[in-house]
C-alpha positions in Angstrom: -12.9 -34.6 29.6 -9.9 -32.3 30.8 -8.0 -33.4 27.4 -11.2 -32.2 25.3 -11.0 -29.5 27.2 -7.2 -28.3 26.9 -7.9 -29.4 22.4 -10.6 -26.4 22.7 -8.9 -24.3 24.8 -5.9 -24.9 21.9 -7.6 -24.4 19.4 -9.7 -21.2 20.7 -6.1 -19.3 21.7 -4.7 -20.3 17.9 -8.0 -18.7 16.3 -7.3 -15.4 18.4 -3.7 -15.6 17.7 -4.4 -15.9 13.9 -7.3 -13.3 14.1 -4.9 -10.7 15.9 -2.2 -11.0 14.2 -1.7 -8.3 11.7 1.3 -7.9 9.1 3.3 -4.8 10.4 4.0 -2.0 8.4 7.3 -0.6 8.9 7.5 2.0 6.7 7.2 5.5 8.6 8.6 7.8 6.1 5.8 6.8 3.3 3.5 7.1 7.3 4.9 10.6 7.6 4.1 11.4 3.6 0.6 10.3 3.8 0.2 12.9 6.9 1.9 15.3 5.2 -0.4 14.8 2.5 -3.6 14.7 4.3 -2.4 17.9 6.2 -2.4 20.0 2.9 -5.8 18.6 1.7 -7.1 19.5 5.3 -5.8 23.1 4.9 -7.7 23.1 1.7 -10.9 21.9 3.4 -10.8 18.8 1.6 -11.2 14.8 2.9 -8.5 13.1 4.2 -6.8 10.1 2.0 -7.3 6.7 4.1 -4.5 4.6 3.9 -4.8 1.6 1.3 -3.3 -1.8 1.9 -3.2 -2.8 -1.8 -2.4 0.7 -3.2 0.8 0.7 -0.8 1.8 -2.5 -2.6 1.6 -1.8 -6.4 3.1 1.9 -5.5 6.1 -0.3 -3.2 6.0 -2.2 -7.0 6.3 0.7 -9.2 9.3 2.5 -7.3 10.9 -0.6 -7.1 10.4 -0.8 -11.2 11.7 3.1 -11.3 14.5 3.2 -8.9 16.2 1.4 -12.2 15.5 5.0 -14.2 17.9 8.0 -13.7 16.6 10.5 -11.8 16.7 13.9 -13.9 14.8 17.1 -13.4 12.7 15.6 -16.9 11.5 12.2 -14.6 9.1 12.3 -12.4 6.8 15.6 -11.8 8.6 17.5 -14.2 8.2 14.9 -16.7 6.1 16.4 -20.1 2.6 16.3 -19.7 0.7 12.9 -21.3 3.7 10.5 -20.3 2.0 9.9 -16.4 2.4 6.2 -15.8 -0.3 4.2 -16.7 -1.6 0.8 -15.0 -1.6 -0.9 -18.4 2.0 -0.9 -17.7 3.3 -2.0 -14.6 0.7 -5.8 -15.0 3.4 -8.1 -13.3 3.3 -5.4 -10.6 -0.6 -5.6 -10.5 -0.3 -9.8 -10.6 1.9 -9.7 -7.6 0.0 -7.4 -5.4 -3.2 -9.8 -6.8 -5.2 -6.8 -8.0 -6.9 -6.4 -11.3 -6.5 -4.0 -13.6 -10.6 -3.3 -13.6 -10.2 -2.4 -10.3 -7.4 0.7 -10.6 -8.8 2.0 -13.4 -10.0 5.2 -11.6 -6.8 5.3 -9.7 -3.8 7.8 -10.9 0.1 6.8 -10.3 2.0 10.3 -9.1 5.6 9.8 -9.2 8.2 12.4 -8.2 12.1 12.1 -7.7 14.3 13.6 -5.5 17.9 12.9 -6.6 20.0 11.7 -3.6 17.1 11.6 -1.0 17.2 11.8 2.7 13.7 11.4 3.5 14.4 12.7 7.4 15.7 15.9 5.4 13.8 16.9 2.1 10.6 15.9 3.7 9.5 19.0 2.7 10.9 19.2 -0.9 9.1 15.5 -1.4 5.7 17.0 -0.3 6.2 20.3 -2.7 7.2 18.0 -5.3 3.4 16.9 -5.2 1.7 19.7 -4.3 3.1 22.5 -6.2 3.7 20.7 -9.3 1.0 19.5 -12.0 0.5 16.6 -9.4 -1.5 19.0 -7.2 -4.7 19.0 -9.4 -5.1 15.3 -8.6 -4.4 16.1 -4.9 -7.0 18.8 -4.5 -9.3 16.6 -5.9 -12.5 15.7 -4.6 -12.9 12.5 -6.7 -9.6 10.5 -4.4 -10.5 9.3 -1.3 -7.3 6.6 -0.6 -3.7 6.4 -1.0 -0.8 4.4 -1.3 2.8 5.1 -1.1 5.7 3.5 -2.1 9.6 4.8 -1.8 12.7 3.2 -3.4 16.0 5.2 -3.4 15.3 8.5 -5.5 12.0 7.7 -6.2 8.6 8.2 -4.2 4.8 7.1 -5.7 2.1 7.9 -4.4 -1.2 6.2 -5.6 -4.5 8.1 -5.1 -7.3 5.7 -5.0 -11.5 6.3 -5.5 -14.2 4.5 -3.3 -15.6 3.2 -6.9 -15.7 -0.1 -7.8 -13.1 0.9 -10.9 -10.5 2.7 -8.3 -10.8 1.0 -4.6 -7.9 -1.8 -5.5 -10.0 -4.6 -4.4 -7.7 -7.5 -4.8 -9.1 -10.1 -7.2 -12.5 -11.5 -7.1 -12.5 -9.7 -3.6 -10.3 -12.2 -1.8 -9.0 -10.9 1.0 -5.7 -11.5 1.1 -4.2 -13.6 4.2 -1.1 -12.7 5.9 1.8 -14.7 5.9 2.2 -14.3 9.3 -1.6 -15.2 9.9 -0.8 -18.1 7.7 1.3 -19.4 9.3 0.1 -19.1 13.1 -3.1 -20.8 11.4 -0.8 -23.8 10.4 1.3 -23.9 13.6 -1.8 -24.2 15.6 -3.9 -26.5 13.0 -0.4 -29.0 13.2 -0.3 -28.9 17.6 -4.1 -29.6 17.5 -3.4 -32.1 15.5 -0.4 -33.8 17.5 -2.0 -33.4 20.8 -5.0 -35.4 19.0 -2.0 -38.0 18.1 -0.2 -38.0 21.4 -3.3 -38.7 23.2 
């Protein structure tokens, strides 16, 4: 009876483990951005942007693509107007983060360069770079309600995302992506279940 017990007892604290656990984000600059952002939009008596988990992986994607491209005062918000980065374009990207296309259709991929950033230092020449450039119409927009933001060297992305069905970056099929870290707490406690089961 005290060995059933101790197996549920097990296996209760591994469930709460694996339902606690959460993957941590460590990026505070792209943090800081997104307040930054949602500061300005607040001053203009708009919504604040939530945070979104899959458009903060295809935007880490994209910079990671674009960190490979010069950065010139023609890249990135100065670029010409009709060569904005499309979706259509970055499908690996979309693969890896496990989101379809269908779903980011309503989405928009801001990009903006800063040659030799120091985040700590031009934070506020990254956030004028999107607000007082042709990325500002997007940003006083009504129609966004998300955001993701990625940063590689030079380059920062910012994804704005919708609460329709053809912009919230639902991963595929709506699976809801597991954690590696919940993952593997789930298998750790799964394989001592298990060995106490073989012990006894």
């Amino acid at each position: 009876m005290a060995s059933l017990r101790l197996h549920i007892s097990l296996f209760v604290l591994s469930l709460a483990i694996l339902l606690l656990s959460h993957p941590v984000k460590c990026d505070d600059e792209d943090d800081k951005l997104l307040d930054d952002i949602n500061n300005y939009r607040t001053s203009l008596k708009l919504s604040v942007l939530a945070d979104n988990d899959n458009a903060d992986c295809i935007a880490e994607e994209i910079a990671d693509q674009l960190k490979k491209q010069p950065c010139t005062k023609s890249t990135g918000a100065n670029s010409a107007p009709g060569t904005e980065l499309q979706f259509s374009n970055f499908i690996p990207q979309l693969d890896k983060c496990h989101l379809n296309i269908t779903s980011t259709k309503d989405g928009i991929i801001l990009s903006v360069c800063v040659p030799e950033l120091e985040q700590d230092r031009d934070r506020d020449l990254v956030l004028s770079n999107f607000t007082h450039t042709k990325h500002s119409r997007y940003l006083n927009s009504t129609k966004y309600s998300g955001a993701g933001i990625g940063s590689e060297e030079d380059w920062i992305v910012v994804i704005l995302t919708t609460n329709t069905p053809h912009g919230s970056f639902e991963s595929e099929n709506g699976a809801i992506p597991v954690s590696k870290v919940g993952l593997t707490y789930l298998l750790l406690s799964f394989m001592s279940v298990f060995f106490l089961i073989l012990v006894n």
